[in-house]
C-alpha positions in Angstrom: -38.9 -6.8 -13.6 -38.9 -10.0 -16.0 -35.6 -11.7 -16.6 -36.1 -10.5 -20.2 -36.2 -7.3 -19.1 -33.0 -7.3 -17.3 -31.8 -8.5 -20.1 -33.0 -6.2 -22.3 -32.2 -2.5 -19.9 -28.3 -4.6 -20.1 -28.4 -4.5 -23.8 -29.7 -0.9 -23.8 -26.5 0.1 -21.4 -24.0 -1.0 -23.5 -25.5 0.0 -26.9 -25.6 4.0 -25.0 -23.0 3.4 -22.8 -20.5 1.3 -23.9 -19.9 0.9 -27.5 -16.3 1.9 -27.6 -15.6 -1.0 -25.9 -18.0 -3.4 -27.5 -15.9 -3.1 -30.7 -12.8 -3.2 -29.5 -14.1 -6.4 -27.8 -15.6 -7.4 -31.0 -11.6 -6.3 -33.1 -9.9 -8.1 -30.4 -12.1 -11.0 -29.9 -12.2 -10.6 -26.6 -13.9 -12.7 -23.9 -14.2 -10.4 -21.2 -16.5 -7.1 -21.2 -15.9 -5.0 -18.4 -18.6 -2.8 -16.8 -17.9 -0.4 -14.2 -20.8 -1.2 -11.1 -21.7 2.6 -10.2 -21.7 3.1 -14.2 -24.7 0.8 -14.4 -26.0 1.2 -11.7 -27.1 5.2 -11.8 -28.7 3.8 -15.4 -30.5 1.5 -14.0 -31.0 1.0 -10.0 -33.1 -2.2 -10.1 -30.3 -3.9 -12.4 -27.8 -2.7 -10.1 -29.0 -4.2 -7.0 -30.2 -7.3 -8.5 -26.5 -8.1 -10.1 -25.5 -7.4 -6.2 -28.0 -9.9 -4.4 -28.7 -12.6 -7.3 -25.5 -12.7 -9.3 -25.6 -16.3 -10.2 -29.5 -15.7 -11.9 -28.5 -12.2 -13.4 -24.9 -12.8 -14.8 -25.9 -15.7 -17.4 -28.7 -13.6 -18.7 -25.9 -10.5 -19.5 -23.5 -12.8 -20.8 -25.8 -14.2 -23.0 -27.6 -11.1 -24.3 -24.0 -9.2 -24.6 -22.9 -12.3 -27.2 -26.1 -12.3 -29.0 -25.8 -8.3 -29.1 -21.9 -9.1 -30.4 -22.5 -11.7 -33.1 -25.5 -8.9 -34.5 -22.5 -6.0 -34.7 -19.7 -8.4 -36.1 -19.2 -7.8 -39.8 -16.7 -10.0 -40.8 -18.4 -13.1 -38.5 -15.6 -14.1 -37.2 -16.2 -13.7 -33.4 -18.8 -16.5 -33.4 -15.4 -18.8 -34.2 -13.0 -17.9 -32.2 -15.0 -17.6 -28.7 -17.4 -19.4 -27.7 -18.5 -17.0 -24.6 -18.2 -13.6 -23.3 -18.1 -12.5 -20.1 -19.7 -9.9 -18.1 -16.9 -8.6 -15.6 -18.1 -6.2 -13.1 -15.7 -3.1 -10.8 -15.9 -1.1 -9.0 -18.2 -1.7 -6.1 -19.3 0.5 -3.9 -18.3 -1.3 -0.8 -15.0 -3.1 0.2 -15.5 -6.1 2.3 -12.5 -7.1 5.1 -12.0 -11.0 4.6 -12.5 -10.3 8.6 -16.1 -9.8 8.2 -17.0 -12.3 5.4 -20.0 -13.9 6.8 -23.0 -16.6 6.0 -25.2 -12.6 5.0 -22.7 -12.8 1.8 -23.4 -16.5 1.0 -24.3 -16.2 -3.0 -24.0 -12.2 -2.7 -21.5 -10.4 -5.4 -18.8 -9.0 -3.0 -15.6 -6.8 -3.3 -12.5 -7.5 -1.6 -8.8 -6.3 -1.2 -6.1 -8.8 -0.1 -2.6 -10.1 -1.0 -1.9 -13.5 -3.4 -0.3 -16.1 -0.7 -0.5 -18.9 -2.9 -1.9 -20.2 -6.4 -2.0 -23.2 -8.2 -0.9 -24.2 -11.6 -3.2 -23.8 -14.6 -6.1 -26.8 -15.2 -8.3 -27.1 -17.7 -12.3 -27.7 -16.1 -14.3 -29.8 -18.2 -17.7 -27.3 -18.9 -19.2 -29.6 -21.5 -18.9 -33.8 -21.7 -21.0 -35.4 -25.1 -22.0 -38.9 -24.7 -23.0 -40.9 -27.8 -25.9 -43.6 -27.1 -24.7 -47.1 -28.0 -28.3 -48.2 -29.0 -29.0 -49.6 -32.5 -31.9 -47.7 -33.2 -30.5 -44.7 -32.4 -26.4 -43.8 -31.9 -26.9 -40.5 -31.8 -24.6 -38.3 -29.7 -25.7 -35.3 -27.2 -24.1 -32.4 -24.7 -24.1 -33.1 -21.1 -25.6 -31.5 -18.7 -28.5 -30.0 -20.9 -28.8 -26.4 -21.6 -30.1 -24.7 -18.1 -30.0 -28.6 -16.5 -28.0 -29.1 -13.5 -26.9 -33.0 -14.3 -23.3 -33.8 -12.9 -21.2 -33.9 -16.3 -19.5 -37.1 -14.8 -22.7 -39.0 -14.9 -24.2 -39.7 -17.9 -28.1 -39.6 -17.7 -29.8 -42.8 -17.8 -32.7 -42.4 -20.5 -30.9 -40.7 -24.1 -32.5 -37.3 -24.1 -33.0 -37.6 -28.2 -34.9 -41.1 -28.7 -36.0 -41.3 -24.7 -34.6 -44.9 -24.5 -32.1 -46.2 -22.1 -28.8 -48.2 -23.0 -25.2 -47.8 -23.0 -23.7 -43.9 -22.8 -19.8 -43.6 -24.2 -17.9 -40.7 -23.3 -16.7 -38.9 -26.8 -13.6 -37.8 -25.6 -12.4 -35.5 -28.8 -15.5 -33.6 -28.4 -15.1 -32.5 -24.9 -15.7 -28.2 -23.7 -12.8 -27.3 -21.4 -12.3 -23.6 -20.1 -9.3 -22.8 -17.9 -8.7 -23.1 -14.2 -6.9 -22.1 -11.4 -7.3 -21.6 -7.2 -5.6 -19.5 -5.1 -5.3 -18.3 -1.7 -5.7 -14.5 -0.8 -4.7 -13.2 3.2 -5.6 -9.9 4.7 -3.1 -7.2 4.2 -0.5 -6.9 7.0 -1.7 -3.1 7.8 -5.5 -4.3 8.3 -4.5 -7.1 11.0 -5.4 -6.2 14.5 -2.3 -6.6 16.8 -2.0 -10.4 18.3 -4.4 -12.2 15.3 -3.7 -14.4 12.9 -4.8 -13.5 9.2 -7.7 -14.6 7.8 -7.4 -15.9 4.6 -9.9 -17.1 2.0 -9.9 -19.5 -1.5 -10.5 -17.7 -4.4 -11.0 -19.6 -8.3 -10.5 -17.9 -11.4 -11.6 -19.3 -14.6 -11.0 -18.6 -18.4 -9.0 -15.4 -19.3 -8.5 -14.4 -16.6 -6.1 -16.8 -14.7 -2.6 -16.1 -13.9 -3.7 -12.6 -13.7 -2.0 -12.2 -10.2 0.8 -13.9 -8.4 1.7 -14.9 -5.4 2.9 -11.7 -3.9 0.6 -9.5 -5.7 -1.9 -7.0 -4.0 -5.1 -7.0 -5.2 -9.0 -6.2 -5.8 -11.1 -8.9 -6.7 -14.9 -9.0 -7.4 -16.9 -12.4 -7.2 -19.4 -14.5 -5.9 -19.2 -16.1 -2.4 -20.1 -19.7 -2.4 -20.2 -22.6 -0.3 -18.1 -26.3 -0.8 -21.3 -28.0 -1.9 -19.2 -31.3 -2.4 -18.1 -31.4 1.4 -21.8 -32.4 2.2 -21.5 -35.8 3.3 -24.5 -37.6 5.7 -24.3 -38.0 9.0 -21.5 -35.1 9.0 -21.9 -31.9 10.8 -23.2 -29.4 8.0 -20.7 -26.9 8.2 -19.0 -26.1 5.1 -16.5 -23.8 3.8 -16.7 -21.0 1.2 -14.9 -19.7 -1.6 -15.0 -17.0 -3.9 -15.3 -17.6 -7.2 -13.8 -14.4 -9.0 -15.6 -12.1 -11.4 -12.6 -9.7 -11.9 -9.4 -9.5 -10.9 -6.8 -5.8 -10.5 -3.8 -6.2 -9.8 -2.9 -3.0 -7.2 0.7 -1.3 -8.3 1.1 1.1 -6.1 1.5 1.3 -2.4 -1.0 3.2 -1.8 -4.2 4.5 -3.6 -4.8 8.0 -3.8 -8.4 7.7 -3.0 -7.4 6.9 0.9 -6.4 10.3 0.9 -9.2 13.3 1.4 -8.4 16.9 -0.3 -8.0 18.4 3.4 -4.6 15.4 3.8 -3.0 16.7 0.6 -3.4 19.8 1.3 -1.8 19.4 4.8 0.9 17.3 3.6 2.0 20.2 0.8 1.6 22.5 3.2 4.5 20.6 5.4 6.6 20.1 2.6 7.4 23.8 2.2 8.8 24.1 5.6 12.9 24.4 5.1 12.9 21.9 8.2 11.1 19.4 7.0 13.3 17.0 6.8 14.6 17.4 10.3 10.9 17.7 11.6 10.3 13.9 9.5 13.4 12.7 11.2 12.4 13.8 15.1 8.6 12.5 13.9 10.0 8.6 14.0 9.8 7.2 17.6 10.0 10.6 19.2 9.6 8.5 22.5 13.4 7.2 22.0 16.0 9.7 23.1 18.6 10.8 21.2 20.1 8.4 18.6 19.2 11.1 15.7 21.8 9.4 12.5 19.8 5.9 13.3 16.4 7.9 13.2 17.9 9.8 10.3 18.7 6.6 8.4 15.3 5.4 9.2 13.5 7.8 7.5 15.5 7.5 4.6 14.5 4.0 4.2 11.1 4.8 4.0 11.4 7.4 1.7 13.5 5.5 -0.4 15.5 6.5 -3.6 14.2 6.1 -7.3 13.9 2.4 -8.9 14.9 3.3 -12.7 14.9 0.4 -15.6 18.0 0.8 -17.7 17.6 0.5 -21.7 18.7 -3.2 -21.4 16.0 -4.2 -19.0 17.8 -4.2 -16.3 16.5 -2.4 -13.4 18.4 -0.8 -10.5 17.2 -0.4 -7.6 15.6 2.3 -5.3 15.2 1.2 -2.2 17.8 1.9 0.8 18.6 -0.6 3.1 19.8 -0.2 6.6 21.1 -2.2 9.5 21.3 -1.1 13.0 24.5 -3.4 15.1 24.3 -2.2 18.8 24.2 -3.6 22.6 21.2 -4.4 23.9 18.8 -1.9 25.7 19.6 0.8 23.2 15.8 0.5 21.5 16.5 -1.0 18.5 13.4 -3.5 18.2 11.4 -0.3 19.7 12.5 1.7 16.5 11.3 -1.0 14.2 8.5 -1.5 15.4 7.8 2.4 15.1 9.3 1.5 11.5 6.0 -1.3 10.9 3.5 1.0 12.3 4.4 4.0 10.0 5.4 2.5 6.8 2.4 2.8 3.9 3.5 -1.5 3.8 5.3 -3.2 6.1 5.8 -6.4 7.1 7.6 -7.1 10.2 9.8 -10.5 11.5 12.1 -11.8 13.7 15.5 -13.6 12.8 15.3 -16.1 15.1 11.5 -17.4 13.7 12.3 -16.8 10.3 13.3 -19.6 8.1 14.5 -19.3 4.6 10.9 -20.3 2.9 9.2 -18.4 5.5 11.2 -15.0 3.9 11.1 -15.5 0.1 8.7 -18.1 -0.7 7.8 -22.0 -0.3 6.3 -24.8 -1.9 3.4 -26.3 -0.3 0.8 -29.4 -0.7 -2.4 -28.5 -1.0 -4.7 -30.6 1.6 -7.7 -31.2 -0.8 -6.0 -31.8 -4.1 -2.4 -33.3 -2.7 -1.1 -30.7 -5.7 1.9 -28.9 -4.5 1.1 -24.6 -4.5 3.6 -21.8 -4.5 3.5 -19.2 -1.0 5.2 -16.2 -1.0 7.0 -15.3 2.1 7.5 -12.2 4.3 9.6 -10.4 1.5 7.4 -11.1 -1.1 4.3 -9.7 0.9 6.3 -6.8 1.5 6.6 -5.8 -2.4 7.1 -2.2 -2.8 6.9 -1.7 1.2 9.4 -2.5 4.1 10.4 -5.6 4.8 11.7 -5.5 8.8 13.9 -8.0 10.6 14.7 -8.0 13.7 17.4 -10.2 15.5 18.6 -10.8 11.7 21.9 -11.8 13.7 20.1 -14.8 15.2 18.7 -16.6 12.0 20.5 -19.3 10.8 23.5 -19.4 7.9 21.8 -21.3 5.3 18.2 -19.0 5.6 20.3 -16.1 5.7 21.6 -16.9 2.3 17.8 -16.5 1.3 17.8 -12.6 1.6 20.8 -12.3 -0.8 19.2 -12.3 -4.0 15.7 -9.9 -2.6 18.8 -7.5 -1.0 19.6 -6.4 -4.8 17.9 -8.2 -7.7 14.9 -7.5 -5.9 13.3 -10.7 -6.9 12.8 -14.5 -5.0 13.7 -17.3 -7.2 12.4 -20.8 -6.7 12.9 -24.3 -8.0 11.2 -26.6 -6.3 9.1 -29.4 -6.8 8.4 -29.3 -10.6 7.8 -25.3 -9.6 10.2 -22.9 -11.2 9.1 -19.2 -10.5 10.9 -15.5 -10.0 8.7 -13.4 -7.6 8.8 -9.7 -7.3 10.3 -8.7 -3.5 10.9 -5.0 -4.5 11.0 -4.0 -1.0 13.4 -1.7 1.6 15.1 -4.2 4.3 15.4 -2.7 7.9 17.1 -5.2 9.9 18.9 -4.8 13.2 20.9 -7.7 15.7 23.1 -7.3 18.1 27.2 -7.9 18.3 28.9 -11.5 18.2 30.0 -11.1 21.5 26.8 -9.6 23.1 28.3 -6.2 23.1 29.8 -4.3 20.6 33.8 -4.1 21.1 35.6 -1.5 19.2 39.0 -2.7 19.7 38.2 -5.6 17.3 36.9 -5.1 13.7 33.2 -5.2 11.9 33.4 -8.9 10.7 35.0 -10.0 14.6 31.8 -8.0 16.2 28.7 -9.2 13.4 27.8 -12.5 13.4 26.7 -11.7 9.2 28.7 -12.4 6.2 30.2 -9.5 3.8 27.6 -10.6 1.0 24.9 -9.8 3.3 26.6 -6.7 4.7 27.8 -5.1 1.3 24.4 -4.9 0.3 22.8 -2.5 3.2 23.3 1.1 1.9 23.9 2.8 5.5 25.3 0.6 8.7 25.5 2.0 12.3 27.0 1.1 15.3 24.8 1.9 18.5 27.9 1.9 21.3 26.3 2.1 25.4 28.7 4.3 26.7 28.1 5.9 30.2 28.9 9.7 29.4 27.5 13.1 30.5 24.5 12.6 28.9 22.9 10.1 31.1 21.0 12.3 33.4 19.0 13.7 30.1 18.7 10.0 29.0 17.1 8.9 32.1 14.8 12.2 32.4 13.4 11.6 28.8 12.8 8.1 29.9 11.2 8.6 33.2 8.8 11.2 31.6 8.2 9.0 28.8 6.8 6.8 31.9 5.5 9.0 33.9 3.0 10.5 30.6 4.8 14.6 30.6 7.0 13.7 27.9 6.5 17.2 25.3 7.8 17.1 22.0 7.1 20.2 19.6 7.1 20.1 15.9 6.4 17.0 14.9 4.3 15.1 12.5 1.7 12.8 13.9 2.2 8.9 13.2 -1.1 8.8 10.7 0.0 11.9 8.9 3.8 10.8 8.6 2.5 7.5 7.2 0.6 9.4 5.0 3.2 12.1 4.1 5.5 8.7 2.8 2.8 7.3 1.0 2.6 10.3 -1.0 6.1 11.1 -1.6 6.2 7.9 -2.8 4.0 7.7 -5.6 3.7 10.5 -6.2 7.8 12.5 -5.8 10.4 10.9 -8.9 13.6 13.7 -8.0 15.9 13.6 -10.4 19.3 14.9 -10.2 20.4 18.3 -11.1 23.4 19.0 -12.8 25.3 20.7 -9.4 24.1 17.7 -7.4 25.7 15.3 -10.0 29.3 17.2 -9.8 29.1 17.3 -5.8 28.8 13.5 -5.8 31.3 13.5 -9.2 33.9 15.3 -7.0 33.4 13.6 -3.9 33.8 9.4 -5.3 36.9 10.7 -7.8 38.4 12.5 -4.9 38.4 9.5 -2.3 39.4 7.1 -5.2 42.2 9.4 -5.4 42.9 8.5 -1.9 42.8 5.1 -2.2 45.8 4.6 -4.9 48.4 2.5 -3.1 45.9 2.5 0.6 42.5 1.0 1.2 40.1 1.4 -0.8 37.8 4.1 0.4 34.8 4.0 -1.7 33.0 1.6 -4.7 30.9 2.3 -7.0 27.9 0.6 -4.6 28.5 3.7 -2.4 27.9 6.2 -5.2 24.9 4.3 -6.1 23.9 4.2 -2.4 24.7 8.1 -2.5 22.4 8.9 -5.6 19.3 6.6 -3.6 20.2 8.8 -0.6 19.9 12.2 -2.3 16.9 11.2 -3.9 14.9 10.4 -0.4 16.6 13.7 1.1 14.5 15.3 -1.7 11.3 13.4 -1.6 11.2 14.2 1.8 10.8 18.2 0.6 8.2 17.0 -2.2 10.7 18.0 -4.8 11.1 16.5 -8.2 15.1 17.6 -7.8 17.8 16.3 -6.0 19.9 19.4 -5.4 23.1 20.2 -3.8 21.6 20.5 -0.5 20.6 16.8 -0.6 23.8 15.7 -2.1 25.2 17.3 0.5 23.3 15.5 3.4 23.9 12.6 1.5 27.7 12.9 2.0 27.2 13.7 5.3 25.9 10.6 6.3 27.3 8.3 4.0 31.0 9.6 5.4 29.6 9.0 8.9 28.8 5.7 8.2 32.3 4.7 6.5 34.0 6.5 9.5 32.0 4.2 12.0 31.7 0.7 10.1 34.7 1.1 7.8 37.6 1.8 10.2 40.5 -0.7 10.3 41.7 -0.9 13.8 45.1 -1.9 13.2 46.0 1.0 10.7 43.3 3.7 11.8 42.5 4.1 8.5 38.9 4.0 6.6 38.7 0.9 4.4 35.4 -0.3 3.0 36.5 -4.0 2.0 35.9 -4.4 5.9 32.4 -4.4 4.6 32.4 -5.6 1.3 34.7 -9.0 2.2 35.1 -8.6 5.7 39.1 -8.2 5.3 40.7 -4.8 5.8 43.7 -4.2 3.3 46.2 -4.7 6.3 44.5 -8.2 6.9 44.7 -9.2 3.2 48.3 -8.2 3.3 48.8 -10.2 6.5 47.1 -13.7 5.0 49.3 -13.2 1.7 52.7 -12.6 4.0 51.2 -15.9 6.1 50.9 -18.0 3.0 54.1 -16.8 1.1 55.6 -18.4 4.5 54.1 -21.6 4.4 54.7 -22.1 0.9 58.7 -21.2 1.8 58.8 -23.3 5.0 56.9 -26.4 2.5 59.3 -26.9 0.2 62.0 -27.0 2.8 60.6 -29.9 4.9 57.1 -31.4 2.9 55.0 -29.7 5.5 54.9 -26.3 7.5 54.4 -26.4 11.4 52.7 -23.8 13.1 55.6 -23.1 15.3 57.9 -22.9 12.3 55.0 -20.3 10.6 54.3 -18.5 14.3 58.1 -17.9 14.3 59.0 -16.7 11.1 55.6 -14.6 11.2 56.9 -12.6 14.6 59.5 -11.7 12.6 57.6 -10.1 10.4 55.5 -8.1 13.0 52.9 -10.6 12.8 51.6 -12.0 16.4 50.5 -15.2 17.7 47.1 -14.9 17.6 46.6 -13.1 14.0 48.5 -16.1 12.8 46.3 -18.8 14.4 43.5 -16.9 13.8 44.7 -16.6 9.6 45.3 -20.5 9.6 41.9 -21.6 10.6 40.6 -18.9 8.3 42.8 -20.5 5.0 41.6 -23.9 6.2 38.0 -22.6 5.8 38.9 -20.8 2.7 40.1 -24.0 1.2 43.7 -22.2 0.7 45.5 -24.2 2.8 45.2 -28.3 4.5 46.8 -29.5 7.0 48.5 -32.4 6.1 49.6 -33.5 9.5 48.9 -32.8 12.9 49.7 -29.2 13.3 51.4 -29.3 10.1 50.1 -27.4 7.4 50.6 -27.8 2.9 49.2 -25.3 0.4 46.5 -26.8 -1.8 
């Protein structure tokens, strides 16, 4: 077949095929025409594979026969004005390659991959067409550069004019210059594709015309294009090994967490099948890391992270989220990395780090020089990859103070912003945060309160939805312990009913996308009744709930019901949620000196009977200031014994003011109210 003819059997496809969309392209004055691979290929097979294995010969002949075949069907003849070219973007291919086995066999081949945005560059405009006017007396005229179908470089003028076949002097005409718009970017592998123990492979990608800024960094997506090699890294006497690059076709920019065509008829069919079991929700629960013994609310709180709760966008534009974040505190040996890194393995998106080799750019994003163009480029970090997955930390006790102030923002607005280097960008980082660390102290000591055993702040701990304590405590039930673990080893371990690994991750996947509960009226009142009753409570006494706990209830019920497949949340699930929310304000929330529940331990990291103890503290200094210009810590130790304040909650409270900027001390040991 002729290139005429290819070009003609094109023209034939879209006039039978595809002329809804030529006039809307034609109304819109489009520049891209999309054409779905499979589509044209059952019309015509020899088209088809020719596109595939000769896309830089075949895709100029469509493009230019699809704008000849435009400026025929425009009426008005307006298209012809306002674009100058169309272009012929291809989907849909038949066969996905892994960046992992991109090799020289795809060199100038039309390929289809999947992989996430790690960093782009600002928006250029690439200089397509240079004119040159010959400075010759006899002839001044002025020409395009390179020549239609000529391969001249557009930086070099040609030596003889092209018009009157003399030589002379070329000037550039700078006014009459053809720009189209450009942009390069960096895609990596997808974190669920990487073997265990490699690095990701990444690959350049350039996108031209309309269709940069399609995708950003962050973004999951499918891109069509042409591999090609770095021509201009050719040098002689160098080792002629070169790099590649895609240049992109089309770009789709993948929403959801996971595409329903992963899943075969006989998976859904299983997976509704499990759903109507009344025990579903406990058999999801024993499914994660059913080689850990025991520690069923952590396990429970797991998998209500991964379900997650319902994101809903308000009628200002705001949007609250649905994700549920946990935190596990607890001694060491109790399995806690072991759990997330069941947590990584089963979630439909996951991306799993460590505290203690986590910076702040490494978890929301950075701004980074490019090596070949010395132009700074925009990376997204581990919460940003983890958009609309699960975003796990371990050791988050370990990373430093000023990168844990990174996660603040991702933990509720759900977005990363950056300002840096002339860069000013808000990334998505919808994602569910599981994070665990261990105690201050190396163990967890339940004498002393929440803020005295977590090496975290209260902004970062108001912001997880469920917090437990995992407690080692030598009890009766070591002997079943160490069986469960010695069978684990020894291979006999048997657990019945319970969802394999692949089918859970599936089962998740699907609930998902696919499961938006919404809550029933009865629900509603149980969780009415329950925050206006423990309000109630709380009049004149610590405070026993917020509103961030009924909103942490609602996200709760809602995964309790996604876990059953059910589009309502109903009193059952409102129920559980309770449950679990209560156990966690009974473990975290309790103030050791009064007994009581109080959930400022959380949200500032001072129980009621602490804030009354640093107000008592300051009234004192302020009285024992104005007697003598200055208050001395013995003078403030003992009037504070008198009021049933000790030693060491008092010297404890002063370096606290200091820090808090309440209090200076004006002298040694002497201390003034600022």
């Amino acid at each position: 077949m002729q290139s005429a003819d290819y070009a003609t059997v094109f023209r034939d496809f879209v006039l039978t095929r595809e002329m809804k969309q030529l006039n809307e392209v034609i109304a819109k004055k489009k520049k891209s025409f999309f054409v779905n691979f499979l589509d044209l290929y059952f019309y015509n097979q020899a088209l088809g594979a020719k596109l595939i294995n000769e896309p830089m010969e075949v895709l100029p002949l469509l493009e230019d026969e699809l704008y000849r075949l435009i400026i025929e069907k425009d009426i008005t003849g307006t298209y012809k004005d306002a674009v100058a070219k169309t272009h012929v973007r291809v989907k849909s291919l038949p066969e996905l390659v892994p960046l992992r086995k991109i090799k020289s066999e795809h060199q100038n081949k039309l390929i289809q991959i999947e992989a996430i945005v790690v960093k782009s560059t600002a928006v250029k405009q690439k200089l397509v067409k240079a004119v040159y006017k010959h400075e010759h007396l006899d002839c001044g005229q002025e020409f395009q550069w390179p020549l239609q179908g000529d391969v001249g470089d557009i930086y070099d003028p040609p030596s003889i004019c092209p018009l009157c076949g003399r030589s002379g002097r070329f000037r550039l005409v700078k006014k009459k210059l053809q720009f189209i718009d450009w942009q390069k970017a960096v895609v990596q592998e997808r974190p669920e594709e990487l073997p265990p123990g490699q690095l990701p492979r990444t690959l350049e990608v350039v996108l031209e015309d309309d269709i940069v800024d399609t995708a950003r960094p962050g973004d999951r997506v499918r891109i069509v294009g042409v591999l090609e090699a770095k021509t201009e890294q050719m040098k002689r006497g160098s080792v002629p090994v070169l790099d590649s690059y895609l240049k992109v076709n089309s770009v789709e920019v993948l929403q959801k967490a996971f595409e329903d065509e992963e899943l075969t008829e006989e998976e859904k069919m299983k997976i509704q099948e499990l759903s109507k079991d009344p025990w579903i929700a406990d058999i999801i629960v024993k499914s994660i890391a059913p080689s850990i013994y025991d520690r069923w609310e952590v396990k429970e709180a797991v998998a209500l992270a991964l379900f997650g709760g319902v994101p809903k966008i308000n009628l200002d534009g705001t949007r609250i989220r649905g994700d549920t974040h946990v935190l596990f505190i607890g001694d060491p040996g109790l399995a806690k990395s072991q759990i997330l890194q069941f947590v990584a393995k089963v979630a439909p998106r996951a991306v799993y780090t460590t505290g203690k080799g986590s910076t702040a750019a490494g978890l929301t994003a950075a701004v980074v020089k490019d090596k070949e163009t010395q132009e700074y480029m925009l990376e997204a970090g581990a919460l940003v990859l983890a958009d609309e997955g699960v975003a796990v930390i371990d050791e988050i006790d370990k990373m430093r103070e000023e990168d844990r102030v990174a996660i603040h923002e991702a933990m509720e607005q759900q977005t990363v912003s950056i300002a840096k280097a002339g860069i000013v960008a808000k990334l998505n980082a919808r994602a569910t945060i599981i994070a665990a660390g261990n105690p201050k102290l190396g163990r967890y000591i339940p004498e002393k309160g929440l803020a005295e055993n977590i090496n975290l702040p209260p902004t970062i701990l108001s912001r997880f939805d469920l917090i437990f304590i995992l407690i080692d405590a030598p009890g009766k039930d070591d002997e079943n312990m160490a069986m469960h673990i010695l069978n684990v080893h020894g291979g006999s371990l048997k657990v019945t009913r319970i969802i394999d690994p692949d089918l859970l991750k599936k089962y998740i996947a699907y609930a998902r996308r696919h499961v938006a509960p919404k809550l029933t009226e009865e629900a509603k009142k149980l969780l009415l009744d329950f925050f206006v009753e423990m309000r109630k409570k709380s009049v004149g006494s610590p405070v026993l709930i917020t509103p961030r706990q009924l909103e942490a209830l609602v996200r709760i019920s809602e995964a309790y019901a996604r876990m059953r497949l059910s589009d309502k949340v109903e009193v059952q699930d409102a129920e559980r949620a309770i449950n679990i929310v209560r156990l966690f304000l009974e473990s975290v929330s309790i103030d050791v000196a009064s007994g009581k529940v109080d959930v400022d331990i959380v949200l500032t990291g001072k129980s009621k009977t602490d804030r009354e103890k640093m107000e008592r503290v300051l009234e004192i200094i302020d009285m024992l200031e104005k007697e003598g210009g200055c208050a001395k810590d013995k003078d403030i130790i003992l009037e504070a014994e008198k009021n049933g304040i000790d030693r060491y909650t008092v010297m404890k409270m002063l370096g606290q003011l200091r820090k808090a900027g309440l209090i200076v001390e004006k002298d040694q040991n002497c201390y003034k109210k600022i």
